[in-house]
PDBQT receptor file of N, H, CA, C and O in Angstrom, charges set to zero:
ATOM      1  N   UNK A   1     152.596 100.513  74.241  1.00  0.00    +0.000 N 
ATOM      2  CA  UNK A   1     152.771  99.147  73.796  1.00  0.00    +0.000 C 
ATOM      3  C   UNK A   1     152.063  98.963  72.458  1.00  0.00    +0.000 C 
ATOM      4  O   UNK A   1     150.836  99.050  72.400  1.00  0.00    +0.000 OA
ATOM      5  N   UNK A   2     153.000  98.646  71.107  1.00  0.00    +0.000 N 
ATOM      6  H   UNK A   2     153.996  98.575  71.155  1.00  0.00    +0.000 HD
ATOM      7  CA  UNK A   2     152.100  98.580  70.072  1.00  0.00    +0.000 C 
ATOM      8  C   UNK A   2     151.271  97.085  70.000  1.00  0.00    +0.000 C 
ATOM      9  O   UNK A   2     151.930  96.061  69.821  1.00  0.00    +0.000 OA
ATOM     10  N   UNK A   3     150.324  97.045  70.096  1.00  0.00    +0.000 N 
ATOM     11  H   UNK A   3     149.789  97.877  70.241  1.00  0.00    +0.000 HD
ATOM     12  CA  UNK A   3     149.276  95.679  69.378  1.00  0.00    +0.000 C 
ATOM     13  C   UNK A   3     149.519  95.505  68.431  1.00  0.00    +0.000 C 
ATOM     14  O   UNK A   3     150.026  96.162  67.522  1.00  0.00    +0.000 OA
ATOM     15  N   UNK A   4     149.044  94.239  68.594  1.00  0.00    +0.000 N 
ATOM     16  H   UNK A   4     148.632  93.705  69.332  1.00  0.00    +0.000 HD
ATOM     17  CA  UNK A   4     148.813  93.185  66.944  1.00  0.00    +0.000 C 
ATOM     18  C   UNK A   4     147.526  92.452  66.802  1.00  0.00    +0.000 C 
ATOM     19  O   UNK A   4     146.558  92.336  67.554  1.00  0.00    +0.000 OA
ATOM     20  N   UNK A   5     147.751  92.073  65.832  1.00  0.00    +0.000 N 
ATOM     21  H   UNK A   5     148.537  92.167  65.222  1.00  0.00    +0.000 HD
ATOM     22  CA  UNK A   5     146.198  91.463  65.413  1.00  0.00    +0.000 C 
ATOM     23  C   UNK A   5     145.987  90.088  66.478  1.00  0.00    +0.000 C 
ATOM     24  O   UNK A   5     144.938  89.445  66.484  1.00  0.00    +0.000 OA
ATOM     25  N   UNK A   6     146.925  89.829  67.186  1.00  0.00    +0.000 N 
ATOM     26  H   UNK A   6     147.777  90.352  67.181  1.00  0.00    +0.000 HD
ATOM     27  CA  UNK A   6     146.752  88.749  68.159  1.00  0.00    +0.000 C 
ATOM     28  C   UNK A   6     146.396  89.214  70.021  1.00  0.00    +0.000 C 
ATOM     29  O   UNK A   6     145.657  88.723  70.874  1.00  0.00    +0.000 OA
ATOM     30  N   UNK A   7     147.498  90.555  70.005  1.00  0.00    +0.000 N 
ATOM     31  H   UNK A   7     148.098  90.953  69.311  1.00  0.00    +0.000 HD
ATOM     32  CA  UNK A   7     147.048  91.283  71.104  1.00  0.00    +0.000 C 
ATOM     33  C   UNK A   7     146.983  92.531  71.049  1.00  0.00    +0.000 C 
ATOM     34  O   UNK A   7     147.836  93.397  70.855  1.00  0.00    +0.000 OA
ATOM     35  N   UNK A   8     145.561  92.566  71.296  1.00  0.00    +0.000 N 
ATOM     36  H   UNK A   8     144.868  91.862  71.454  1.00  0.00    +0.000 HD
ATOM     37  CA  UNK A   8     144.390  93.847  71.017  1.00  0.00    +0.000 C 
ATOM     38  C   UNK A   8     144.077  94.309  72.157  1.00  0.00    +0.000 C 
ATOM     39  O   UNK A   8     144.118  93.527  73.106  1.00  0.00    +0.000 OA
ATOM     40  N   UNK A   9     143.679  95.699  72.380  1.00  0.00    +0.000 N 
ATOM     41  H   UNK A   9     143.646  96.334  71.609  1.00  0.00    +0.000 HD
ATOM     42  CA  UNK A   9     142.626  95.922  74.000  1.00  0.00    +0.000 C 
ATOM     43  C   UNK A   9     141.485  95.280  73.684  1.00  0.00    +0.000 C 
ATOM     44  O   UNK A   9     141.267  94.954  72.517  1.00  0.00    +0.000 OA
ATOM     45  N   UNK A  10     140.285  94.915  75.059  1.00  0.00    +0.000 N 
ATOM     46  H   UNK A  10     140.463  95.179  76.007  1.00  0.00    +0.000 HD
ATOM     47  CA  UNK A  10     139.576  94.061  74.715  1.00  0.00    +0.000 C 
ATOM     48  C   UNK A  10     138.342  94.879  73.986  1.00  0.00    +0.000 C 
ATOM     49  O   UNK A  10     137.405  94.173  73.612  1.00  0.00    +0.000 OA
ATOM     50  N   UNK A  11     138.242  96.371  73.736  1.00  0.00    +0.000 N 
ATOM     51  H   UNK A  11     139.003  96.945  74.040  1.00  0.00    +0.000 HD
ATOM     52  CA  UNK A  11     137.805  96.627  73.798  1.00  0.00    +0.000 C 
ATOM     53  C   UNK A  11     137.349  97.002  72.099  1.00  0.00    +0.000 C 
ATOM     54  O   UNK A  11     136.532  97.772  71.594  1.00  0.00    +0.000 OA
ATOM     55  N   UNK A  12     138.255  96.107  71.612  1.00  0.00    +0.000 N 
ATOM     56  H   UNK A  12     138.918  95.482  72.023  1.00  0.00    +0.000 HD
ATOM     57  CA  UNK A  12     138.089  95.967  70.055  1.00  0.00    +0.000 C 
ATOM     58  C   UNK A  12     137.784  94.546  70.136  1.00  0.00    +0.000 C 
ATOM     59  O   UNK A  12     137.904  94.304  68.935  1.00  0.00    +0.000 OA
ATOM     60  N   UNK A  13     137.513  93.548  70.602  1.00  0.00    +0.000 N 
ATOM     61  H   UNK A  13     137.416  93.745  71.577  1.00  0.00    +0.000 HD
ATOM     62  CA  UNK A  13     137.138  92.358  70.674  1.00  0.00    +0.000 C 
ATOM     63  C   UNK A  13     135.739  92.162  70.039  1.00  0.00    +0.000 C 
ATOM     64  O   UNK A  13     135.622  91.290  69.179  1.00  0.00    +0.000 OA
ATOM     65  N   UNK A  14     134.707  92.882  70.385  1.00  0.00    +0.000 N 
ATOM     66  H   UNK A  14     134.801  93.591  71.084  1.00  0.00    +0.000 HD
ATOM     67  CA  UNK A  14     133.370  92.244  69.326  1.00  0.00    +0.000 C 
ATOM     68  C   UNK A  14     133.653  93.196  67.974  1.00  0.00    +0.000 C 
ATOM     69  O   UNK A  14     132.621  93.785  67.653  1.00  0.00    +0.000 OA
ATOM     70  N   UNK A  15     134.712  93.473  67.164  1.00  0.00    +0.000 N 
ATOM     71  H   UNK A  15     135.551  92.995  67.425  1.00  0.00    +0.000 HD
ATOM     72  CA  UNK A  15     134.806  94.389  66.093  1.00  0.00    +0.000 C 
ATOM     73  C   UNK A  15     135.224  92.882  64.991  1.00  0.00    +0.000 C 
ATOM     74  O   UNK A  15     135.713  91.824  65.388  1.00  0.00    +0.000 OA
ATOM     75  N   UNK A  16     134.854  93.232  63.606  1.00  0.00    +0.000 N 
ATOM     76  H   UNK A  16     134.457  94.092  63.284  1.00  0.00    +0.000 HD
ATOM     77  CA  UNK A  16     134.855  92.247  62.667  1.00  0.00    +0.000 C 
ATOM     78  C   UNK A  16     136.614  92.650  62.577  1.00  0.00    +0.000 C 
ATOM     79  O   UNK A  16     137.020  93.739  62.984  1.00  0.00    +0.000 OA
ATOM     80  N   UNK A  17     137.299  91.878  62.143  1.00  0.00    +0.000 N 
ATOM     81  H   UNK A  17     136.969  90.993  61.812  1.00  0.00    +0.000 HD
ATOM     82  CA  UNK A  17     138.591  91.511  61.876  1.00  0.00    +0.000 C 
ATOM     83  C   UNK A  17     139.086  92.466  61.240  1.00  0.00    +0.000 C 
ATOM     84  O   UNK A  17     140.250  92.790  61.474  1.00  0.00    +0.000 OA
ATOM     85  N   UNK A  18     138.247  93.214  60.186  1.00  0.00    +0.000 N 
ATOM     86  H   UNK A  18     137.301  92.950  59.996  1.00  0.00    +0.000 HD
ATOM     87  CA  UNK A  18     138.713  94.001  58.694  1.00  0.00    +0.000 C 
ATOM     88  C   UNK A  18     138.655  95.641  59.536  1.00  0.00    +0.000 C 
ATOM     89  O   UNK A  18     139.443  96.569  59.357  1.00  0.00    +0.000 OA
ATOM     90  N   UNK A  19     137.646  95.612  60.329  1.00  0.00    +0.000 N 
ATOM     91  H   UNK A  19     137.005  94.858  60.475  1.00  0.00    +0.000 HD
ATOM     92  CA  UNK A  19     137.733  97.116  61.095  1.00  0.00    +0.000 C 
ATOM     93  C   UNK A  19     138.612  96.619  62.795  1.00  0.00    +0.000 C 
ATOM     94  O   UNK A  19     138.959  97.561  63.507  1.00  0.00    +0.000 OA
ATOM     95  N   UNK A  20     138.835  95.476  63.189  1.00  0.00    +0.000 N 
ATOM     96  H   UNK A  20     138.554  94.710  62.610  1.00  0.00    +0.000 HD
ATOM     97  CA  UNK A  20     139.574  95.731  64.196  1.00  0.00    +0.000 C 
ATOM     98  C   UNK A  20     141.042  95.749  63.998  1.00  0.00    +0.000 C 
ATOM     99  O   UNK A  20     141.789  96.073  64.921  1.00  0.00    +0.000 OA
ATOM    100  N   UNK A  21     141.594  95.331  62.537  1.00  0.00    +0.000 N 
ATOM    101  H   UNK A  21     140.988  95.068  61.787  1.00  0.00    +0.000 HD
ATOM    102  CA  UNK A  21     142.878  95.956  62.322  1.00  0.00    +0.000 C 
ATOM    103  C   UNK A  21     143.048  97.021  61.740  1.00  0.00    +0.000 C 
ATOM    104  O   UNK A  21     144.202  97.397  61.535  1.00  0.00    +0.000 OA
ATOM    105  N   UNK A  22     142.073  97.708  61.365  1.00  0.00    +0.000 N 
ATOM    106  H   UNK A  22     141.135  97.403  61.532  1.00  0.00    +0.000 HD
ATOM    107  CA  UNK A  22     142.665  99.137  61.141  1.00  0.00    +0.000 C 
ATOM    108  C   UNK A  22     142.463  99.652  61.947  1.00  0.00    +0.000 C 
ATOM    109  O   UNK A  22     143.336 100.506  62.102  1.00  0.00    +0.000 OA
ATOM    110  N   UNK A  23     141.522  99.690  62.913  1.00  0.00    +0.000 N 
ATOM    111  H   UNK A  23     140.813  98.996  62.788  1.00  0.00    +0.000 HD
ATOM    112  CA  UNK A  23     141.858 100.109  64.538  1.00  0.00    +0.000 C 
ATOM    113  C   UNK A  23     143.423  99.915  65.061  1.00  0.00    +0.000 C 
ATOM    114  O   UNK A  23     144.166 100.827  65.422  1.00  0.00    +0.000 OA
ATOM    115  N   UNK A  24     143.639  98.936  65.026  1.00  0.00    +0.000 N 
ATOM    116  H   UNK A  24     143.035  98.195  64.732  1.00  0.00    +0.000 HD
ATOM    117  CA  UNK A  24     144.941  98.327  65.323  1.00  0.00    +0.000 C 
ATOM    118  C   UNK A  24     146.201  99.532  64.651  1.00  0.00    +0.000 C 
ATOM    119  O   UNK A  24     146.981 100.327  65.175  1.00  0.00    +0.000 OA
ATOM    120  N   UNK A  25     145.932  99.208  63.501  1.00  0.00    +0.000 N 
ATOM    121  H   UNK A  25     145.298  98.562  63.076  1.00  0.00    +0.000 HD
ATOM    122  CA  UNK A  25     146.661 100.016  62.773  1.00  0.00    +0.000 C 
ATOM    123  C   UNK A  25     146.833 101.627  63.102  1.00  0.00    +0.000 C 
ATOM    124  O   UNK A  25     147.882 102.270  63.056  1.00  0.00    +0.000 OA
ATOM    125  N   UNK A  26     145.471 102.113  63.457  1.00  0.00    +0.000 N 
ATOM    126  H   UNK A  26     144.619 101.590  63.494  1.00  0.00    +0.000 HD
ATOM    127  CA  UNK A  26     145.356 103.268  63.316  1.00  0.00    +0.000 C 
ATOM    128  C   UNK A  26     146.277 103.948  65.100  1.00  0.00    +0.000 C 
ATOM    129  O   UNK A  26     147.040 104.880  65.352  1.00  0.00    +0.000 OA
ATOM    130  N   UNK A  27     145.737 103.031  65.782  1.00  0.00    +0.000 N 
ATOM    131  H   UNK A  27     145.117 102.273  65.576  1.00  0.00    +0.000 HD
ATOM    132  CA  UNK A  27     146.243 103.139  67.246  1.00  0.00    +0.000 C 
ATOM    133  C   UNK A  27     147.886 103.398  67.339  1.00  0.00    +0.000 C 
ATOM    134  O   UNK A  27     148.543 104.428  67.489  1.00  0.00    +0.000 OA
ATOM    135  N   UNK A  28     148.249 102.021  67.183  1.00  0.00    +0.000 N 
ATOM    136  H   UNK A  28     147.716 101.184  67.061  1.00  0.00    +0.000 HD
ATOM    137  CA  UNK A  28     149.661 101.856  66.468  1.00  0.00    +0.000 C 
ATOM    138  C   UNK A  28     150.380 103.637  65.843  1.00  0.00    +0.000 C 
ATOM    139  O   UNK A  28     151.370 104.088  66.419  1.00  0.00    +0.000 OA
ATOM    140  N   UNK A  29     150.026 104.061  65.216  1.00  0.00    +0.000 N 
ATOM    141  H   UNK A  29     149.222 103.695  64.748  1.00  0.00    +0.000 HD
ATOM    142  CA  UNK A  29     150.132 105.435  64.972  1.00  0.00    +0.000 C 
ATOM    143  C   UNK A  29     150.167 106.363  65.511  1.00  0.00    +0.000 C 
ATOM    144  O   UNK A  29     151.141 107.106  65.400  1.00  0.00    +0.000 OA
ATOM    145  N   UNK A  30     149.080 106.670  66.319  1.00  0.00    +0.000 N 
ATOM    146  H   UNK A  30     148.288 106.066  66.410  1.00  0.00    +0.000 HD
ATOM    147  CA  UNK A  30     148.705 107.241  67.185  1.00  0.00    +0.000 C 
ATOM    148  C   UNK A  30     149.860 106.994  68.093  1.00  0.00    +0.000 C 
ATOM    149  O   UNK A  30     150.680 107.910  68.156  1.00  0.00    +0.000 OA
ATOM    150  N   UNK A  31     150.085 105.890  68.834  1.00  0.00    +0.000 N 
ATOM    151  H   UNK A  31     149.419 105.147  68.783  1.00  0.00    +0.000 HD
ATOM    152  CA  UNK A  31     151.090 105.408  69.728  1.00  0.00    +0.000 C 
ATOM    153  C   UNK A  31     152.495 106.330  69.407  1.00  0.00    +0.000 C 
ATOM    154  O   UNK A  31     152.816 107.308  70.082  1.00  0.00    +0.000 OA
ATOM    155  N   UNK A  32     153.165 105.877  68.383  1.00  0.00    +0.000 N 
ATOM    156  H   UNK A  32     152.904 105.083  67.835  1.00  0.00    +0.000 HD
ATOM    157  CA  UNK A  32     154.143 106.620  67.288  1.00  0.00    +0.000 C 
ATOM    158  C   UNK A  32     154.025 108.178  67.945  1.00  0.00    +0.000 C 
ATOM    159  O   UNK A  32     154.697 108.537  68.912  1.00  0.00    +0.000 OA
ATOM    160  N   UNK A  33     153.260 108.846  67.396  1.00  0.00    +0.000 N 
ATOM    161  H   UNK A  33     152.714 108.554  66.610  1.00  0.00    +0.000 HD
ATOM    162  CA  UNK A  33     153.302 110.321  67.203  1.00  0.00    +0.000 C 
ATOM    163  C   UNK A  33     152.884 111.064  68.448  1.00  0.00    +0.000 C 
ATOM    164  O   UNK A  33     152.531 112.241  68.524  1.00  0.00    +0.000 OA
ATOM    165  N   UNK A  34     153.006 110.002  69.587  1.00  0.00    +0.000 N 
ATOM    166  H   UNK A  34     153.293 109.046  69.525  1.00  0.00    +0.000 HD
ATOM    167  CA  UNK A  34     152.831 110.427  71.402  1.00  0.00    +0.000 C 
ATOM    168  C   UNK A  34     151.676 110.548  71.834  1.00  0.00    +0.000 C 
ATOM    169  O   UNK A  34     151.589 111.342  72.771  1.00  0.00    +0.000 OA
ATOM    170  N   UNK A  35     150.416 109.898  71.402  1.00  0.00    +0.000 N 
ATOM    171  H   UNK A  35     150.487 109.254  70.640  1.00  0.00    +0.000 HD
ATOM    172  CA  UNK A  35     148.971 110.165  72.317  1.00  0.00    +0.000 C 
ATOM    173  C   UNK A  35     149.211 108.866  73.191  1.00  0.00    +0.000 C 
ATOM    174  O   UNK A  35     149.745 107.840  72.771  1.00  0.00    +0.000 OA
ATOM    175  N   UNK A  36     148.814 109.037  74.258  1.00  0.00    +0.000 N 
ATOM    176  H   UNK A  36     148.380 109.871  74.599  1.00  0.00    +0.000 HD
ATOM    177  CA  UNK A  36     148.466 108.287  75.186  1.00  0.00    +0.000 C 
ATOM    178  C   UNK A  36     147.674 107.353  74.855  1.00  0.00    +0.000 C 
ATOM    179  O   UNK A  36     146.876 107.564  73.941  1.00  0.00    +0.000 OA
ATOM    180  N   UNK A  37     147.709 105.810  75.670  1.00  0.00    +0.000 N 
ATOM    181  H   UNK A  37     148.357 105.638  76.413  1.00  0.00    +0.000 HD
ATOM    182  CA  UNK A  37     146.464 104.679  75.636  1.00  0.00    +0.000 C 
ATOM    183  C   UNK A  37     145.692 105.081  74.973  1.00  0.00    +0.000 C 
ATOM    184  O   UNK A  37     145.499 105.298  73.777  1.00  0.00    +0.000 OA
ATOM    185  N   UNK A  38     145.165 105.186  76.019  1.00  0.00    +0.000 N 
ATOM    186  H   UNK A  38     145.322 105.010  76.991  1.00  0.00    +0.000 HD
ATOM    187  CA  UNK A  38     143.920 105.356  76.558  1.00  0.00    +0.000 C 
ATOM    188  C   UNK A  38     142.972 106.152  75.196  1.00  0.00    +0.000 C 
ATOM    189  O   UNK A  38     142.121 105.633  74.473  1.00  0.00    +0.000 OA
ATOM    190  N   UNK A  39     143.359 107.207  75.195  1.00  0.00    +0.000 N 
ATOM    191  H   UNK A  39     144.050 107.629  75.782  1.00  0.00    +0.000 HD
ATOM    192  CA  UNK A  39     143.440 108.298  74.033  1.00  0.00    +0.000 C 
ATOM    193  C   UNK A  39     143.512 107.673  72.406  1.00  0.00    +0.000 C 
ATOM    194  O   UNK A  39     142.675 108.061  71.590  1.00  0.00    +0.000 OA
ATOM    195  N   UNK A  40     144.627 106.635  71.996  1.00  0.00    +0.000 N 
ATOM    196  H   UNK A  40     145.306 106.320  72.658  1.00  0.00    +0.000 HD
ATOM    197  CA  UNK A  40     144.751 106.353  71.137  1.00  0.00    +0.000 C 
ATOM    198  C   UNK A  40     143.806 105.076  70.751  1.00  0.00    +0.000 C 
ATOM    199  O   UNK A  40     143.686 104.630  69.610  1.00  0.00    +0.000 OA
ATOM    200  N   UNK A  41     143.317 104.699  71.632  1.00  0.00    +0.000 N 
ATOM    201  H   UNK A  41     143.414 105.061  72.558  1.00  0.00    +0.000 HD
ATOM    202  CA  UNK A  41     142.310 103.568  71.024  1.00  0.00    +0.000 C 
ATOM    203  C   UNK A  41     141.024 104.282  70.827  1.00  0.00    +0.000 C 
ATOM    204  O   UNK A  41     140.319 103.835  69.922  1.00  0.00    +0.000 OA
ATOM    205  N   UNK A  42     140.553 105.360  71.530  1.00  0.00    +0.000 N 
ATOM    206  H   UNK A  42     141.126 105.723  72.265  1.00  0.00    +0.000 HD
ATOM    207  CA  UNK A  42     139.030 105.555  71.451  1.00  0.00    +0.000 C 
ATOM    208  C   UNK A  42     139.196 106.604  70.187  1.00  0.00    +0.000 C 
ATOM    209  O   UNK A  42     138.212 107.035  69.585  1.00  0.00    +0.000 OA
ATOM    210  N   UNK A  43     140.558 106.966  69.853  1.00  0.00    +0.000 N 
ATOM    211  H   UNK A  43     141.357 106.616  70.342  1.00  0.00    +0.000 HD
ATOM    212  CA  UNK A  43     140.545 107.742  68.450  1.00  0.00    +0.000 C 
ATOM    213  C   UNK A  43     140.549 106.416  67.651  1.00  0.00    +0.000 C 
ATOM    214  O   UNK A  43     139.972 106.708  66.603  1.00  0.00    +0.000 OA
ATOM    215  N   UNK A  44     140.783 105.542  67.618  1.00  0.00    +0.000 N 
ATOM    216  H   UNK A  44     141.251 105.305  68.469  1.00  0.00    +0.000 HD
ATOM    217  CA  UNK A  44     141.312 104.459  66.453  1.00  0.00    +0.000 C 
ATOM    218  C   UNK A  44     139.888 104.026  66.323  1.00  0.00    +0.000 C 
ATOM    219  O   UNK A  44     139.482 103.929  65.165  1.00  0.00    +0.000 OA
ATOM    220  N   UNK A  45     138.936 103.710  67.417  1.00  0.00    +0.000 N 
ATOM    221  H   UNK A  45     139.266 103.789  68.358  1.00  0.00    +0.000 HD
ATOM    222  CA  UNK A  45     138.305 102.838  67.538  1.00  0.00    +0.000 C 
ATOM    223  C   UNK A  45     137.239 103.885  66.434  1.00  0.00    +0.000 C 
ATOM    224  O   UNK A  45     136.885 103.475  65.329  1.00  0.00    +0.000 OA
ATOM    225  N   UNK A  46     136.952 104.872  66.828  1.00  0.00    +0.000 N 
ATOM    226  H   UNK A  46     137.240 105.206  67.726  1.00  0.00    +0.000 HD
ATOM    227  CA  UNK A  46     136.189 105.809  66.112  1.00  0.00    +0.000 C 
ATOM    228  C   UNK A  46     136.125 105.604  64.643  1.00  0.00    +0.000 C 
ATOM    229  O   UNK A  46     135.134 105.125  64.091  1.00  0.00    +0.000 OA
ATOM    230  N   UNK A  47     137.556 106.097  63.818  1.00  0.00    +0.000 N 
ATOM    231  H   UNK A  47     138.361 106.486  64.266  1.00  0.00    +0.000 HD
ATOM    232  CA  UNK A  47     137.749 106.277  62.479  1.00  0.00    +0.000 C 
ATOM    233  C   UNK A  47     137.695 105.148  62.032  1.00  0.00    +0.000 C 
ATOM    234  O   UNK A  47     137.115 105.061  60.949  1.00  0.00    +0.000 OA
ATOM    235  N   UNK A  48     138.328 103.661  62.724  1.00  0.00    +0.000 N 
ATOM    236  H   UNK A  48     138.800 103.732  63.604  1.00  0.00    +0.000 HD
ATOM    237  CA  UNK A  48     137.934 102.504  62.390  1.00  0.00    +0.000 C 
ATOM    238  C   UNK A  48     136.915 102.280  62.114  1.00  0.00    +0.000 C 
ATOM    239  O   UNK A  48     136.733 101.690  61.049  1.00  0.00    +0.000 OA
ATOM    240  N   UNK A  49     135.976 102.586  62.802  1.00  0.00    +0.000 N 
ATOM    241  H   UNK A  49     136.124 103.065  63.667  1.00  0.00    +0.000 HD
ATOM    242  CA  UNK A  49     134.262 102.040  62.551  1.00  0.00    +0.000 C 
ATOM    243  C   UNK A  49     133.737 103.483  61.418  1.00  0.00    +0.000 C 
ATOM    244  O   UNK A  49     132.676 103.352  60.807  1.00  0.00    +0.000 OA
ATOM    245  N   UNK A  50     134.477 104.642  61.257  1.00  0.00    +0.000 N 
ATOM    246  H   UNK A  50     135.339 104.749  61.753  1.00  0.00    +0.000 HD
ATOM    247  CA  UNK A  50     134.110 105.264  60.185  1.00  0.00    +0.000 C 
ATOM    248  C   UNK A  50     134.816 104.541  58.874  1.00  0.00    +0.000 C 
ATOM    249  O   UNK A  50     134.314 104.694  57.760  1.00  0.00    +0.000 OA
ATOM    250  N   UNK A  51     135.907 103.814  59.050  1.00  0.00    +0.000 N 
ATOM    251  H   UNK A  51     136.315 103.690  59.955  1.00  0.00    +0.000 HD
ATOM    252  CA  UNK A  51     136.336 103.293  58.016  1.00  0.00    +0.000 C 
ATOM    253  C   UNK A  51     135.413 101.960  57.066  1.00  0.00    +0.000 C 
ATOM    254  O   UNK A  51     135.404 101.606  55.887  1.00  0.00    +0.000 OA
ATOM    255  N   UNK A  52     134.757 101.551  58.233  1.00  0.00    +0.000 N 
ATOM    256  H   UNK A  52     134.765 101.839  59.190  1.00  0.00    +0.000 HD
ATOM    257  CA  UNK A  52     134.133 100.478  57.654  1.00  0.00    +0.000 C 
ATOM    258  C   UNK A  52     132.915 100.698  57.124  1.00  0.00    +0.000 C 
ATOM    259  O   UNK A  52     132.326  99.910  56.384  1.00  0.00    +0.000 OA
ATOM    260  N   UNK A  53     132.453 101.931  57.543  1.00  0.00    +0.000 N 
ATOM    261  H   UNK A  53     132.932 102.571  58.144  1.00  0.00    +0.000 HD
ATOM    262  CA  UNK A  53     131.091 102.074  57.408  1.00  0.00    +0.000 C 
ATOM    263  C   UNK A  53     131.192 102.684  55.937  1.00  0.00    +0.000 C 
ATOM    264  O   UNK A  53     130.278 102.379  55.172  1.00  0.00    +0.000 OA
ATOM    265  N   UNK A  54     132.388 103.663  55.376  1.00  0.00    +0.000 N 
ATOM    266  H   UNK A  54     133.131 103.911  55.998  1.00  0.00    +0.000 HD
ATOM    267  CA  UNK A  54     132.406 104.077  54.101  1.00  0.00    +0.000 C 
ATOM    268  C   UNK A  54     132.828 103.249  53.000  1.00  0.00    +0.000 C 
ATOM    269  O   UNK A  54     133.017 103.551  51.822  1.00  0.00    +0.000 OA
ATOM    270  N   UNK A  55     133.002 101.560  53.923  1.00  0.00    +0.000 N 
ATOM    271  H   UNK A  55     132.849 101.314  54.880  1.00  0.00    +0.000 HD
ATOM    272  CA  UNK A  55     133.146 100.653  52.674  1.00  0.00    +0.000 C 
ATOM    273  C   UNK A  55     132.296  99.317  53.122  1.00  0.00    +0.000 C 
ATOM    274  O   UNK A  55     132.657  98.146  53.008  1.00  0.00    +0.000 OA
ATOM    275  N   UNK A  56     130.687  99.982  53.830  1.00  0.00    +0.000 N 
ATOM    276  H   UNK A  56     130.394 100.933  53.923  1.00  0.00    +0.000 HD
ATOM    277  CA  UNK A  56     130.069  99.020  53.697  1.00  0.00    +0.000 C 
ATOM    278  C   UNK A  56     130.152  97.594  54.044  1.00  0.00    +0.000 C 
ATOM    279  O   UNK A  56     129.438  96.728  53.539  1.00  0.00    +0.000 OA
ATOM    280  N   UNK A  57     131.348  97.327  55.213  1.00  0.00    +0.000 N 
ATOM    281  H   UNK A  57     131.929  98.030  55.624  1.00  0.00    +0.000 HD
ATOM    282  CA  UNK A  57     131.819  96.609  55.907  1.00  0.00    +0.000 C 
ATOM    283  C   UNK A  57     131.390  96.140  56.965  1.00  0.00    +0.000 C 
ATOM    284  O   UNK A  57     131.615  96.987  57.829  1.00  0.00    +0.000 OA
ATOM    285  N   UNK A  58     130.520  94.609  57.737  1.00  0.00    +0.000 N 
ATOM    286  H   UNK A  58     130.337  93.921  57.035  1.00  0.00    +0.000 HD
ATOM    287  CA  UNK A  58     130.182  94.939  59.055  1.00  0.00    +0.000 C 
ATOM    288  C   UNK A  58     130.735  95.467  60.089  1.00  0.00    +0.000 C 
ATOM    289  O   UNK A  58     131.726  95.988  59.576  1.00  0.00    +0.000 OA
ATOM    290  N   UNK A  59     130.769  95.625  60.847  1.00  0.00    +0.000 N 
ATOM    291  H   UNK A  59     129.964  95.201  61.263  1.00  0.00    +0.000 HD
ATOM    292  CA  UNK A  59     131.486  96.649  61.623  1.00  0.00    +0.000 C 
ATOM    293  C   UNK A  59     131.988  95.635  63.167  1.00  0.00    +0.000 C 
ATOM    294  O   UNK A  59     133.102  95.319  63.586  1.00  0.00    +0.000 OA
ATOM    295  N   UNK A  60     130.510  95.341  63.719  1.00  0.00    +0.000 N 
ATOM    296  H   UNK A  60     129.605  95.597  63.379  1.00  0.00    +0.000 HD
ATOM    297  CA  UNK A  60     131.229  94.309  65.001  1.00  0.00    +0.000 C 
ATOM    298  C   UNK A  60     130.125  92.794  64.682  1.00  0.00    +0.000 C 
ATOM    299  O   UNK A  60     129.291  92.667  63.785  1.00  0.00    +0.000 OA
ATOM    300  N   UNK A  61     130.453  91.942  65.617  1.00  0.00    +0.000 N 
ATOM    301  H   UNK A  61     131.130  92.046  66.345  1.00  0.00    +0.000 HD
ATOM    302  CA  UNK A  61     130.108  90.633  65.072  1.00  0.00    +0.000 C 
ATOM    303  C   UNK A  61     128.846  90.302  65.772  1.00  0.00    +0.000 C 
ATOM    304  O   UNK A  61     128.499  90.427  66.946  1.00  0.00    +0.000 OA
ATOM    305  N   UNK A  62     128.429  89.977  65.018  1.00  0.00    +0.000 N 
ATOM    306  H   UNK A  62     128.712  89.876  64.064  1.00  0.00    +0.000 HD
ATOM    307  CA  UNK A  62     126.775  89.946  65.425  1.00  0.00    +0.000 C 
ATOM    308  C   UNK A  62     126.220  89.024  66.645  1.00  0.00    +0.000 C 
ATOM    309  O   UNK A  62     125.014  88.915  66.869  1.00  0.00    +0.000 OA
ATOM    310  N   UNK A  63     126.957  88.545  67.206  1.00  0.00    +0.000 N 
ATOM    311  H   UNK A  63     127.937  88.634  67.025  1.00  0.00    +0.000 HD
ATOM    312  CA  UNK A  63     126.541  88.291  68.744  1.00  0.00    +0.000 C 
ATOM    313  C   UNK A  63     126.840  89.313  69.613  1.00  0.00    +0.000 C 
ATOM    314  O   UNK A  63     126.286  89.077  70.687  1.00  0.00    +0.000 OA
ATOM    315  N   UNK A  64     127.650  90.649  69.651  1.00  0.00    +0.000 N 
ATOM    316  H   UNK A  64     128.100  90.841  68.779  1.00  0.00    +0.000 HD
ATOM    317  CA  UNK A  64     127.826  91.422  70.261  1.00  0.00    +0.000 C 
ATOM    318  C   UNK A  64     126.899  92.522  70.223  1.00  0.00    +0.000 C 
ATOM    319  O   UNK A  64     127.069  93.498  70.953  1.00  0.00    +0.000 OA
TER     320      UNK A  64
């Protein structure tokens, strides 16, 4: 099932907006080229939060 920036797993929910759609994005892909769920979010979720971190981006929202 591809997500959108409206329906996400929850498990990108405390992620700042700018790294939980390229999660999104990145999953989405993943999805595409046959990895499983499960599989494709904890890869997305990963490079996402490497994505943000190489542009100095917060990463999740500071009540979390």
């Amino acid at each position: 099932m591809p997500w959108t920036k409206e329906e996400y797993p929850d498990s990108l929910k405390n992620f700042m907006a700018p790294v939980r759609n390229k999660a999104i994005e990145i999953a989405n892909a993943l999805l595409e080229d046959g990895y499983e769920e499960g599989r494709a979010i904890a890869i997305a979720t990963a490079q996402a939060k490497e994505w943000g971190e190489n542009r100095d981006k917060q990463i999740r929202k500071k009540n979390a």
